[in-house]
C-alpha positions, 0 to 999 in steps of 0.5 A: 018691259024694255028686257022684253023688247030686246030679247024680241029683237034677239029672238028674231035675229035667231030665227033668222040665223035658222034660215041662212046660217050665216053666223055660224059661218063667220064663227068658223072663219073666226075660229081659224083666226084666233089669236093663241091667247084664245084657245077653243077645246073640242072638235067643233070650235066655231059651234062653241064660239056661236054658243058664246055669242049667243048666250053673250047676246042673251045677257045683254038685256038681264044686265040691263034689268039687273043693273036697273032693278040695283039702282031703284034699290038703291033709290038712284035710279035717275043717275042710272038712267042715261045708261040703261036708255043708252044701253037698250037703244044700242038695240032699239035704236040703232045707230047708222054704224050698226043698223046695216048688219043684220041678224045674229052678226049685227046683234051681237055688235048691239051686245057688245057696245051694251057689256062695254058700256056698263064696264065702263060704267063701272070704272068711271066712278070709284065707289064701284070700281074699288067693289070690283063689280066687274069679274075678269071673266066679264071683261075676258068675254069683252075681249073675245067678242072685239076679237069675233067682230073683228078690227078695225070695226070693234075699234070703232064700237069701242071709240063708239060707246067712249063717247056715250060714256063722256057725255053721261059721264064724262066729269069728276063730280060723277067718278067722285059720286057715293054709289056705295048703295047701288053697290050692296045692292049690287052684291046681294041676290040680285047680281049673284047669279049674273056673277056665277054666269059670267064665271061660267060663260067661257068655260062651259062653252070650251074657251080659255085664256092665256092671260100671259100673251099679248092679244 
């Protein structure tokens, strides 16, 4: 139910994107501004920038689902909690830092804060960080989206959902705790193909990283 209503909301973003076009235009003004860590090939970079942020959008809520579905598996689904409710009302439930941007520009702020929040899910515990759940793509994509929103405001997103993860999980016994059940279930079918789309997200819409120069 809850995947449902934020891809509702998604969808009404987008339909307000057809009518203004708004958000193409600052993804073309981003793409001018890029730094050269971030190349964008082809003739029409801000359509391959929009179409990222889109489908980065878009997967927002299946994380949601996914990592959802994992912890029920896993029979740990009270401990997931916080996170998944955190996560979707990012979107339901905005707060005043992001219910005063509207349409595709202002979700995908809601996006970002959800993808930040799960990784930094993952690196406060250890079981999964050492499963590396977390692809380099996911995080490159985490990267260029702080980039598309700009500083200092994905600044102030980050210190944002820093807090929320301090106060679902801001102790040791929580970085201490076992998940390795969440983690196989994480590693089966059910995270395969959200693995393949994050591999797949950059390249397929023309965008690369330089990972030996500074951001």
């Amino acid at each position: 139910m809850t995947p449902a209503v934020v891809l509702n909301i998604i969808d009404q973003a987008r339909r307000q994107e057809a009518r203004s076009g708004a958000f193409l235009r600052q993804m073309q003004e981003r793409a001018a501004s890029l730094p050269a860590s971030i190349t964008v090939d082809g003739y029409q970079p801000a359509t391959s920038l929009f179409q990222f942020a889109v489908e980065y959008i878009e997967m927002a809520p299946r994380l949601i689902e996914c990592v959802d579905a994992c912890a029920q598996e896993a029979d740990c689904a009270t401990l997931f909690a916080p996170f998944i409710d955190a996560a979707t009302r990012y979107f339901t439930q905005p707060s005043v830092l992001l219910a005063r941007y509207e349409g595709l520009d202002g979700i995908l702020n809601r996006a970002y804060m959800c993808h930040r929040l799960m990784e930094e899910m993952y690196e406060n515990n250890r079981s999964i960080r050492t499963a590396q759940l977390v692809d380099l793509e996911a995080t490159c994509s985490n990267l260029l989206v702080h980039q598309l929103i700009g500083e200092p405001f994905s600044n102030e997103l980050d210190e944002a959902v820093c807090l929320n993860v301090m106060q679902i999980a801001g102790t040791p016994d929580f970085y201490e705790l076992d998940l390795n059940p969440f983690v196989l279930q994480a590693k089966h079918a059910a995270w395969g193909w959200m693995r393949d789309y994050w591999e797949n997200l950059l390249v397929r819409n023309h965008i690369h990283f330089t990972l030996n120069t500074r951001l």
